[in-house]
Residue, then its C-alpha position, 0 to 999 in steps of 0.5 A: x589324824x583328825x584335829x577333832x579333840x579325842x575324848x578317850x575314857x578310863x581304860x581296864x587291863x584284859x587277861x587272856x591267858x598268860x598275857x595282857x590287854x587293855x580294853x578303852x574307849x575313844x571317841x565313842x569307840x571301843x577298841x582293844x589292844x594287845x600290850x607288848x614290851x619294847x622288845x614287842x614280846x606280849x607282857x604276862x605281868x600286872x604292874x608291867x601291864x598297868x605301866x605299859x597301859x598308862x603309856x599307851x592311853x597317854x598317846x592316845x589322848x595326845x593330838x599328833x606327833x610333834x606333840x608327843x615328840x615334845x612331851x618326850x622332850x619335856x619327860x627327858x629333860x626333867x630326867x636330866x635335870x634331875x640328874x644334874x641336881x643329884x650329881x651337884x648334890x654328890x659332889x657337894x657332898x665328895x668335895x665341899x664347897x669353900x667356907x670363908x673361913x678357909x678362904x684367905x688360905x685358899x687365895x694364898x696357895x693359888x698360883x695363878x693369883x697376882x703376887x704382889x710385894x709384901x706391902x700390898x698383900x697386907x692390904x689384901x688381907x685388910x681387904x678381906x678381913x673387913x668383907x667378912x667382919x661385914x658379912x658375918x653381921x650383915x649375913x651371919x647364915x651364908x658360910x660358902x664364898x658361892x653363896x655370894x650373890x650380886x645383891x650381897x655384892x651391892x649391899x656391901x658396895x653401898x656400905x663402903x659407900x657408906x663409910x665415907x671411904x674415897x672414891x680411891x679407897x672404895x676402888x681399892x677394896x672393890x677390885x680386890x675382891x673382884x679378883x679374889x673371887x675371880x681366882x677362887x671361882x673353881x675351888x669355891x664352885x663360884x658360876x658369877x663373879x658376885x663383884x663384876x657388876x658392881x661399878x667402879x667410883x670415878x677418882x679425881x685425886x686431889x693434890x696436897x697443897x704445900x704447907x707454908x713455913x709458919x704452918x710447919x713450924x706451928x704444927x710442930x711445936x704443937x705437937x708431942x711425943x711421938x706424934x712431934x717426931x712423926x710429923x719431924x720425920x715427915x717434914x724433914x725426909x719427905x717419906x710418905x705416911x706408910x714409910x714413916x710409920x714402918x721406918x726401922x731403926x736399922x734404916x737410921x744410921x745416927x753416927x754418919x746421919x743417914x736414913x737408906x729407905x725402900x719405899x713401900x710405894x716404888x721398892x727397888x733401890x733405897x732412898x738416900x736421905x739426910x738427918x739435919x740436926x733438928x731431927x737429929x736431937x729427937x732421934x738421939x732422945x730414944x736410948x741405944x737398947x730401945x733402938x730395936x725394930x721399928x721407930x714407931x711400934x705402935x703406929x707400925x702395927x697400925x699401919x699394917x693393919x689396913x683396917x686400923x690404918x685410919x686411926x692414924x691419919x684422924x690423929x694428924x688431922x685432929x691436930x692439924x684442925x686444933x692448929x687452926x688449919x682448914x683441911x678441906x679445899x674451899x667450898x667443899x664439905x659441911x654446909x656446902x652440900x659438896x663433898x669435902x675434898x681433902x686439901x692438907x694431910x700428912x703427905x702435905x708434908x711431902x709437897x712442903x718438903x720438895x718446896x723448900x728443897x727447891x726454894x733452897x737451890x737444890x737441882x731438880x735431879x737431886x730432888x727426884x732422888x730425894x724424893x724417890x720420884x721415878x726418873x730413868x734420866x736422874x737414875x741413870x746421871x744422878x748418884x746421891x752421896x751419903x755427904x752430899x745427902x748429910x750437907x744437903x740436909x743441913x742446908x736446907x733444914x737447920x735454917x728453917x727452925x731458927x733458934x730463936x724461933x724456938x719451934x722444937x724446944x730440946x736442944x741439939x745433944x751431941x752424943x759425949x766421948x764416953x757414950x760414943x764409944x759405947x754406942x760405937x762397942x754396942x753396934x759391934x756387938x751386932x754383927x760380931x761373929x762370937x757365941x750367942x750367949x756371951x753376946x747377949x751378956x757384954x751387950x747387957x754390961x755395955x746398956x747398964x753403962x748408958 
């Protein structure tokens, strides 16, 4: 076939009898030609002989072959593209992509998700609920978790970034959510993960420092109210921010003066902790009926909120601060153009108190079970004693804040005979096997006689 470029003018259909001709010229040529089906059977219809017309003059306006091969190619493509589109279109329609508003359920019934503790998938939901309070601002139209795309992704990293958050908390929230779509990419017809791309922060964790002894006891008796007994519970047990703010009342046993925690970091078995007599006469302050639940209610609900989380540790370093003590590691923060890097917090209470410990001659096995620090070896030889965590305590702490000192200015108060009986009758009534209604009635006659 020539390579010379066909000039092929306007065909028209020819009727002859019952069927169908088309009649063209090419190239200066005239040329006829009888229109037949695919099945080769002559057409005797006008709109099969205009279609089979079209098709025919289309080939001859095509060089060669290949080229009509690849124009077929291209036509069936289209077709199948088409028909991918309608078939996407259908299933939207039969089975709806996940909505946000579904979404959390959604993870909470995949069984192949990681299941974490109780603990940790507070944190999750925390996670979520601040993505999607964003999005609802920043992206009020996208309704489907697949309409999440890297840039949405990255403009949502660049506001965690903006928040100020730690590189640990910026990690924390981005590798959630990395998992989360990953889990949900089938039900929510998710093609890419939208937070694969986005880079995890470098974390260089900084250490608390210790506070010193007079730092301590300013702190304290700066302090009030619940945030006085907060920062108490903290110096005098070594137990994290999370534990203190989440410690139950049925944890503290304040006739044998035990605290047994599981920790929210590590679980397992219950930490063993004495009350020295400092903290003691805070605790005793809180009368018997209202010793239900949490310690703290209200900074338990806070805590637990992972969003609301923050609000408890600006409170403690606003205090901190009024007591004249530098938060932020020397040359580092305003006016240094480096990030601040946190030296003191709450958990600086932590680190105060396996110094003191250890400055008081407590072996370093009983400090790990203390401090529910993982040791294998302490696990296995060390066994803590209730006495021996009460006289531990005592020993450590009550010469801390002399007397003279006045640090805590209420006074220890040992419960009287009579109020030891109640408390003794009250906590009978607890566990006692008799009618739920007779119950709540002698425990009402016994709170009436505190």
């Amino acid at each position: 076939m020539s390579n010379q470029k066909k000039r092929i003018e306007r065909g028209s259909l020819v009727k002859r009898g019952n069927t169908y001709s088309v009649k063209f010229t090419l190239n200066g040529k005239q040329i006829l030609k009888v229109l037949k089906d695919s099945s080769g059977r002559s057409i005797t219809t006008k709109s099969d002989a205009e279609k089979a017309k079209n098709i025919l003059l289309a080939q001859y306006g095509i060089r060669d072959q290949k080229e009509l091969t690849q124009k077929m190619l291209d036509s069936l493509k289209s077709y199948d593209a088409k028909l991918i589109d309608a078939a996407k279109k259908a299933d939207d329609i039969l089975n709806p992509a996940l909505t946000f508003s579904n979404a959390w359920n959604a993870y909470l019934k995949n069984q192949e998700r990681p299941q974490p503790g109780e603990r940790t998938l507070k944190d999750y939901s925390g996670y979520f609920n601040k993505f999607y309070s964003w999005k609802k601002k920043a992206y009020p139209e996208i309704i489907h978790l697949k309409e999440i795309s890297k840039s949405v992704a990255g403009d949502y990293a660049l506001f965690l970034k903006q928040s100020k958050f730690s590189p640990g908390t910026f990690n924390k929230h981005r590798d959630f959510l990395k998992i989360f779509f990953h889990y949900l990419k089938d039900i929510a017809k998710i093609e890419i993960n939208p937070f694969e791309s986005v880079k995890r922060l470098k974390n260089n964790p900084n250490s608390r420092r210790e506070l010193t002894e007079l730092e301590l006891k300013t702190i304290l008796e700066k302090a009030e109210g619940k945030l006085q007994l907060l920062l108490g519970i903290g110096t005098f047990t070594g137990l994290r921010l999370g534990d203190c703010c989440t410690l139950l009342w049925k944890e503290i046993n304040l006739d044998t003066k035990i605290i047994k925690r599981v920790t929210n970091k590590t679980g397992g078995k219950p930490l063993t902790i004495g009350i020295p007599n400092v903290l003691y006469s805070k605790l005793i302050e809180t009368p018997h009926k209202q010793r239900k639940s949490y310690l703290f209610p209200a900074l338990a609900e806070r805590y637990n909120d992972v969003n609301k989380r923050p609000m408890i540790t600006n409170t403690i370093q606003n205090h901190l601060k009024k007591c004249g003590i530098n938060l932020y590691k020397e040359g580092t923060g305003e006016g240094t153009q480096k990030r601040a890097v946190l030296e003191v917090g709450f958990h600086s209470l932590r680190h105060s108190y396996i110094s003191i410990s250890a400055k008081r001659g407590i072996s370093q096995n009983i400090l790990t079970k203390l401090a529910g620090h993982s040791s294998k070896m302490s696990e296995h030889y060390t066994h803590l004693q209730d006495g021996e965590a009460v006289e531990i305590a005592q020993n450590t702490f009550n010469s801390f804040l002399e007397p003279a000192n006045e640090i805590i200015t209420i006074n220890p108060l040992e419960p009287t005979e009579e109020q030891s009986r109640i408390n003794l009758a009250l906590d009978y009534l607890q566990i006692a096997a008799i009618p739920k209604e007779e119950k709540e009635n002698l425990i009402k006659i016994l709170e009436g006689m505190e």
